[in-house]
GUDO-496516 format. One record per residue (C-alpha): residue in three letters; chain; residue number from 1; y, z, x. Coordinates in steps of 0.2 Angstrom, whole numbers. Last residue first. Layout:
N
(atom ala, A, NUM, (Y, Z, X))
...
This chain:
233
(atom unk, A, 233, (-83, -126, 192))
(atom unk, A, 232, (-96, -117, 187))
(atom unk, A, 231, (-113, -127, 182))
(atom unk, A, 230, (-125, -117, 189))
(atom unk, A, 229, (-138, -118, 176))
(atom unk, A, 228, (-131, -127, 161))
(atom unk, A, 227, (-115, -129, 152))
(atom unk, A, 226, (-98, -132, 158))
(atom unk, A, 225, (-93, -115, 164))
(atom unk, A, 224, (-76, -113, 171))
(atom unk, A, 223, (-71, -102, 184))
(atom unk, A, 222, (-52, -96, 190))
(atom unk, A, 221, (-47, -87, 206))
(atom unk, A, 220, (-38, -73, 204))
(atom unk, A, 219, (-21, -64, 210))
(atom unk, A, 218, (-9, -69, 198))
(atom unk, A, 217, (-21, -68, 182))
(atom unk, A, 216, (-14, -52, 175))
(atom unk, A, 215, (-19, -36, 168))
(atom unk, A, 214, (-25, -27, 152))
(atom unk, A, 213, (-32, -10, 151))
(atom unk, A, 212, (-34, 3, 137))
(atom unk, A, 211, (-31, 19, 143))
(atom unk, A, 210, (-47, 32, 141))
(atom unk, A, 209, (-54, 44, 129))
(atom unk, A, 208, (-63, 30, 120))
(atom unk, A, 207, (-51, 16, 121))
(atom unk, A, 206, (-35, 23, 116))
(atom unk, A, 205, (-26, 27, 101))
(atom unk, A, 204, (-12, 42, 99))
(atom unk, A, 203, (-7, 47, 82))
(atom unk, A, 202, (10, 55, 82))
(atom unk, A, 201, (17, 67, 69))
(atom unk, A, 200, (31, 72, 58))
(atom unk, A, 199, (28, 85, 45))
(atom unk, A, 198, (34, 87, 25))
(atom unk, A, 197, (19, 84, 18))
(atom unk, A, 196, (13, 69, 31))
(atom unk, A, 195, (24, 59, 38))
(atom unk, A, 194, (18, 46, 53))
(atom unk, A, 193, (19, 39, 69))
(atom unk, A, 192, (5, 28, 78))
(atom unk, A, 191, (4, 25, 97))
(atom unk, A, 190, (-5, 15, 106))
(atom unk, A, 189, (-9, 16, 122))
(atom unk, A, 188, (-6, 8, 139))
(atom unk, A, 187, (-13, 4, 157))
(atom unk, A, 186, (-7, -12, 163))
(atom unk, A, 185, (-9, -24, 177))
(atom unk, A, 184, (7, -36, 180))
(atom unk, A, 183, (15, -50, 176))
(atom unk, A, 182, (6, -60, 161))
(atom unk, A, 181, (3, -46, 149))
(atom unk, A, 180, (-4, -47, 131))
(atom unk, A, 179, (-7, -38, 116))
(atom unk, A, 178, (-14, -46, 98))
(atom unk, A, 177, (-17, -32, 85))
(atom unk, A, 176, (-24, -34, 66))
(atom unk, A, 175, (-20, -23, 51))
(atom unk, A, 174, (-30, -19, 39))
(atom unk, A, 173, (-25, -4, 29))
(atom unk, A, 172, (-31, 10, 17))
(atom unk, A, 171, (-29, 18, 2))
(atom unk, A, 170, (-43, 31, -6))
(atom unk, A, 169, (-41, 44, 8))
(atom unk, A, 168, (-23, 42, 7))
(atom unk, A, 167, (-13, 28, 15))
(atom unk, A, 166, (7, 22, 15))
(atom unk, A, 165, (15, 7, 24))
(atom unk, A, 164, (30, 7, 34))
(atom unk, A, 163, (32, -11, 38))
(atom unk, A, 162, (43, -21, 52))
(atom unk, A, 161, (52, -35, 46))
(atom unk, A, 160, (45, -51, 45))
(atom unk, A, 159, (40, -66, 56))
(atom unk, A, 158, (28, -79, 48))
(atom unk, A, 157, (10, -81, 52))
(atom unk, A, 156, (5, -84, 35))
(atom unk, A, 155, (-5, -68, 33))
(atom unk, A, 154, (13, -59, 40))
(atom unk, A, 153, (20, -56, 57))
(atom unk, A, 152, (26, -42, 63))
(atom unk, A, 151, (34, -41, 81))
(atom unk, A, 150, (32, -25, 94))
(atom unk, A, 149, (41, -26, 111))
(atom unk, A, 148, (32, -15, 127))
(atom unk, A, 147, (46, -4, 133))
(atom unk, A, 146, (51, -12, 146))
(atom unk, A, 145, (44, -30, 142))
(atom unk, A, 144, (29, -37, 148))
(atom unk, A, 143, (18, -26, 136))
(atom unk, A, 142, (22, -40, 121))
(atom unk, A, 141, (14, -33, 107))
(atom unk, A, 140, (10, -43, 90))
(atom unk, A, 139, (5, -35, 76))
(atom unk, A, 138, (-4, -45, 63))
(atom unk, A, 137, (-4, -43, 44))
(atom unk, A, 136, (-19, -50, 37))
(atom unk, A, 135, (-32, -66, 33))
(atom unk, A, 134, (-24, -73, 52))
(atom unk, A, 133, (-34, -91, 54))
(atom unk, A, 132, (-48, -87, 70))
(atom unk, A, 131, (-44, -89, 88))
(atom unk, A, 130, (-55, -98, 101))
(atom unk, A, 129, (-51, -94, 116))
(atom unk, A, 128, (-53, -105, 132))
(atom unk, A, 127, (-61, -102, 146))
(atom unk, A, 126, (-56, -98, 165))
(atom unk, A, 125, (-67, -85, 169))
(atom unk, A, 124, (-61, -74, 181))
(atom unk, A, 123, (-59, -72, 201))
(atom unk, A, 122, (-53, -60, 213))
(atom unk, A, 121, (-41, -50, 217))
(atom unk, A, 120, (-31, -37, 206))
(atom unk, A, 119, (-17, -37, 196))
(atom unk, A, 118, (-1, -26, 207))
(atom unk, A, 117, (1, -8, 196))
(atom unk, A, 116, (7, -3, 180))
(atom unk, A, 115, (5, 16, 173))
(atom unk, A, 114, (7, 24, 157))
(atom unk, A, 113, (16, 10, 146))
(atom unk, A, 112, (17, 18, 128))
(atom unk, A, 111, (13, 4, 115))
(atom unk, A, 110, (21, 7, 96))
(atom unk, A, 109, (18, 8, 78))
(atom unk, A, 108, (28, 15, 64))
(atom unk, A, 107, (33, 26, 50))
(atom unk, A, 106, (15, 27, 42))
(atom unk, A, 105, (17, 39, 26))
(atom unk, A, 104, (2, 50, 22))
(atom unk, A, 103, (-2, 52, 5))
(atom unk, A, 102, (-14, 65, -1))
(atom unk, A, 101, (-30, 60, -4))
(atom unk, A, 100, (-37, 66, 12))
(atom unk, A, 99, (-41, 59, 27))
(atom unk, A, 98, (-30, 45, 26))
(atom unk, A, 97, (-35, 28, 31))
(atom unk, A, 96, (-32, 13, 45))
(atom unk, A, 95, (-42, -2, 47))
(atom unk, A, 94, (-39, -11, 63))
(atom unk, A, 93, (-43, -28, 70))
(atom unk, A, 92, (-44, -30, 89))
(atom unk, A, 91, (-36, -46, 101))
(atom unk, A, 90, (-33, -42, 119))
(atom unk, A, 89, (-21, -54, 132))
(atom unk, A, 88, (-21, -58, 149))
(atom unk, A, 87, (-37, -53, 157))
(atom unk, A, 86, (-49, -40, 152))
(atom unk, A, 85, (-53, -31, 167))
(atom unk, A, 84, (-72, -33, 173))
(atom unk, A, 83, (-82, -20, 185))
(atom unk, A, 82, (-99, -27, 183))
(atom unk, A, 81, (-101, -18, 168))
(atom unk, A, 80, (-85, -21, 158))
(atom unk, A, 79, (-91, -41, 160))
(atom unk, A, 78, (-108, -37, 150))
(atom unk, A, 77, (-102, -29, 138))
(atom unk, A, 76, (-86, -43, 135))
(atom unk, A, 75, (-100, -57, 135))
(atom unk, A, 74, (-110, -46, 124))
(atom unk, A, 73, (-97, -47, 112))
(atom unk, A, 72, (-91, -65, 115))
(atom unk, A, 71, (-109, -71, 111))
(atom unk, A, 70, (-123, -78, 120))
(atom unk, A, 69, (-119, -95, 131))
(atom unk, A, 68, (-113, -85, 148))
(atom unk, A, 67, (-121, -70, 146))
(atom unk, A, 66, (-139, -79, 143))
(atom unk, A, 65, (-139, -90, 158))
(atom unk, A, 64, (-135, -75, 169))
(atom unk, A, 63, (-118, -74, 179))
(atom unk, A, 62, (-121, -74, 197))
(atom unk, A, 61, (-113, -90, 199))
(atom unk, A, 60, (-94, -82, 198))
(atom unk, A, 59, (-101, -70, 215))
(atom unk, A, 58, (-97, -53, 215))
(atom unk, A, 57, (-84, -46, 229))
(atom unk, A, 56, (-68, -52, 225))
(atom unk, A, 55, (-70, -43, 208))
(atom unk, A, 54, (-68, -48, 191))
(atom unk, A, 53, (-55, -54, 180))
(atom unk, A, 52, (-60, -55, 163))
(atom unk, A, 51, (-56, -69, 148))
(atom unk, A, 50, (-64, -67, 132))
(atom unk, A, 49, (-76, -77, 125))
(atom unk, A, 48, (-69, -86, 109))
(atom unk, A, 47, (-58, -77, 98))
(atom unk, A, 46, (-62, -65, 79))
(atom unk, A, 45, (-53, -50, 86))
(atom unk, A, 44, (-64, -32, 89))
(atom unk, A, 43, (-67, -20, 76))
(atom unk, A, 42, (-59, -3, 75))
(atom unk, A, 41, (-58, 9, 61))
(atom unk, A, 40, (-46, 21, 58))
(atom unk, A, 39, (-43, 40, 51))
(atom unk, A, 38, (-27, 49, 48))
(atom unk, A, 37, (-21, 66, 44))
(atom unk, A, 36, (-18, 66, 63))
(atom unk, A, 35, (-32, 78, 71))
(atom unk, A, 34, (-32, 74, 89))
(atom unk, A, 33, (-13, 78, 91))
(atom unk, A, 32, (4, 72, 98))
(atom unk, A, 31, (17, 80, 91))
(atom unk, A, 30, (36, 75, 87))
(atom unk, A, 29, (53, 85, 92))
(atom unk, A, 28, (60, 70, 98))
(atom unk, A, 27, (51, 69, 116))
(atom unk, A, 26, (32, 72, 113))
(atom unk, A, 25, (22, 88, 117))
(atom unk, A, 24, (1, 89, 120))
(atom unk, A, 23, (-14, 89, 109))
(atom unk, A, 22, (-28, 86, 120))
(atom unk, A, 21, (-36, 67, 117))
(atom unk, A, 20, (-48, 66, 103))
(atom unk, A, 19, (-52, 47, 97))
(atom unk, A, 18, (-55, 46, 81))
(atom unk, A, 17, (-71, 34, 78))
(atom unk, A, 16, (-76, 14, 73))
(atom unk, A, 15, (-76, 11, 92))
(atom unk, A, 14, (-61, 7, 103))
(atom unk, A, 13, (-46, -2, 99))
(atom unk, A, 12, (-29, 1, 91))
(atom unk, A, 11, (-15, -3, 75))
(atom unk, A, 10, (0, 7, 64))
(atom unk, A, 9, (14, 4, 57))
(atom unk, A, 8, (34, -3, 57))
(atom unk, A, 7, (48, 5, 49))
(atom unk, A, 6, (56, -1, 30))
(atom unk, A, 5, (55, 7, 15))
(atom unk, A, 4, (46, 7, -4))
(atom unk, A, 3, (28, 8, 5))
(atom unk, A, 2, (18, -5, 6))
(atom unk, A, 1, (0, 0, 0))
């Protein structure tokens, strides 16, 4: 449910669960706790495979058969094993709910830079994506900017005004994220505000306990399987 004024809202990654993070003080009076009034569930983005950068020291013709023609998920499994940062941009979707029945107010959504650093060595595989037509609201973050800049666009990827949405344990919200970074490698998270009888609050959203990362290509060599054995170019 859109509520009856303007802000902006909520979105993140990880795995269908809360993620708990100590409580700890924000700037503004706010508070940032692991047990919002709100709930959320994470699916990743309907792309193609999913570019990673991977370390100087594996080898781009080491990548089994399998990995390479099975699906973007186990693809993105696979990578994070071998030591793999996505690259470039991430794409998630996001339902967010209340706990209760109670209406809690979404104010707005934002990404907190915690640290940047040079992108890493190496190589990564250089295929294309393969996005899927945008059914809901999209959040787009631009984490090149100081701070990282938010833009809404709607189902028929139009520009509009930031939201503030409300949801209750009945009410929900899908809401889909695309983040990206072209400079620099970035360790961020999100950050959802909200109202919630009478109280301000902060949601914090990570990737299992941990920042999500995102870097750069700048300093990696790039791959491209053509199909078949060995065929990396």
């Amino acid at each position: 449910m859109v509520a009856e004024r303007n802000g902006a809202t909520a979105a993140t990654r990880g795995i269908a669960a809360v993620t708990t993070s100590p409580a700890s003080s924000k700037s503004g009076g706010e508070v940032v706790t692991n047990r919002a009034p709100l709930d959320y569930d994470i699916s990743p983005g309907r792309e193609g495979t999913p570019n990673f950068v991977f370390p100087a020291s594996s080898e781009a013709s080491g990548v089994p058969l399998d990995i390479l023609e099975g699906s973007p998920s186990n693809f993105a499994s696979w990578a994070r094993r071998q030591g793999g940062v996505r690259a470039q941009e991430d794409a998630f979707r996001i339902v967010l709910r209340g706990r209760e029945e109670s209406p809690v107010i979404v104010n707005g959504l934002s990404a907190r830079v915690l640290t940047t650093r040079t992108p890493p060595s190496g190589w990564f595989n250089g295929w294309d994506g393969c996005g899927a037509a945008v059914d809901t609201r999209l959040v787009e973050i631009d984490l090149n900017r100081k701070p990282p800049s938010t833009t809404w666009y709607n189902k028929n990827g139009e520009k509009i005004d930031p939201l503030t949405l409300q949801v209750s344990a009945t009410d929900q919200e899908v809401i889909d994220v695309y983040a990206y970074t072209s400079r620099v490698e970035v360790e961020w998270v999100l950050e959802v505000s909200y109202t919630s009888a009478g109280k301000d609050g902060v949601l914090r959203i990570d990737d299992h306990g941990k920042p999500f990362v995102l870097t750069a290509l700048d300093n990696a060599v790039g791959y491209v399987y053509s199909g078949g054995p060995g065929q990396h170019h």
